[in-house]
N, C-alpha and C positions, 0 to 999 in steps of 0.2 A: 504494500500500500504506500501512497505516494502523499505527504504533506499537502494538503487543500491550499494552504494558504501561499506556498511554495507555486505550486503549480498555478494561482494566480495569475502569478509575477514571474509566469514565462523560466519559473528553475525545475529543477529536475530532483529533488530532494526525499528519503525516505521518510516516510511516518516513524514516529518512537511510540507514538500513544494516540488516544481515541478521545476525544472530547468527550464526558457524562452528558453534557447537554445537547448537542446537535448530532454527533455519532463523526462529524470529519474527524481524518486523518491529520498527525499533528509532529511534525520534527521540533527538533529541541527547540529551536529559535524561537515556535510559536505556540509554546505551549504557557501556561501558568501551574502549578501544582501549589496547592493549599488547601486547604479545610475550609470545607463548603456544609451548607446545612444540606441537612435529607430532604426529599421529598417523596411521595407516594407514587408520583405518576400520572394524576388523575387531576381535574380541572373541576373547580378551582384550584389553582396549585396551593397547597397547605406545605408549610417549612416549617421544621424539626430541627432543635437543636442537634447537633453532631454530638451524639452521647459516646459514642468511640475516639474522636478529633483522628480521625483519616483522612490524611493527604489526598485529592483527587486530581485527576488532570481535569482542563477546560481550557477551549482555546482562547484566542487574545479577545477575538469579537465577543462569544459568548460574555467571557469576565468583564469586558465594557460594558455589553446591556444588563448584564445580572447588578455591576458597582452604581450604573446610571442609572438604574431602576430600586436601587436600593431592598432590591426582593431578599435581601437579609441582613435581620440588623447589627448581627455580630459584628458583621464589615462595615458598615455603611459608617 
């Protein structure tokens, strides 16, 4: 699998990881890894504190809209 964000911008670069939120493919340069809340899946999205605090990947965009959106408050 080939970096989305990568493959944008015309490069040619492997995925290391999978975004939790959109499912793209993600090489190191465009990933973020941090502890994120849970969520169920289901809409309305309901967020759960991280009772574990497990590291997660998410790409850049995702972590824009999730920090611009403030969709949790541990971060925000």
């Amino acid at each position: 699998m080939k970096c989305y964000e990568c493959a944008r911008e015309g490069k040619n670069t492997d995925a290391v990881g999978i975004c939790i939120v959109c499912g793209r493919g993600v090489c190191k340069e465009h990933l973020i890894r941090e502890e994120t809340p849970a969520w169920e899946g289901s809409y309305p999205i309901e967020l759960k504190s991280d009772q574990e605090h497990i590291k997660r990947i998410v790409c850049v965009p995702c972590h824009v809209a999730l920090k611009e959106n403030c969709l949790f408050d541990e971060v925000c």
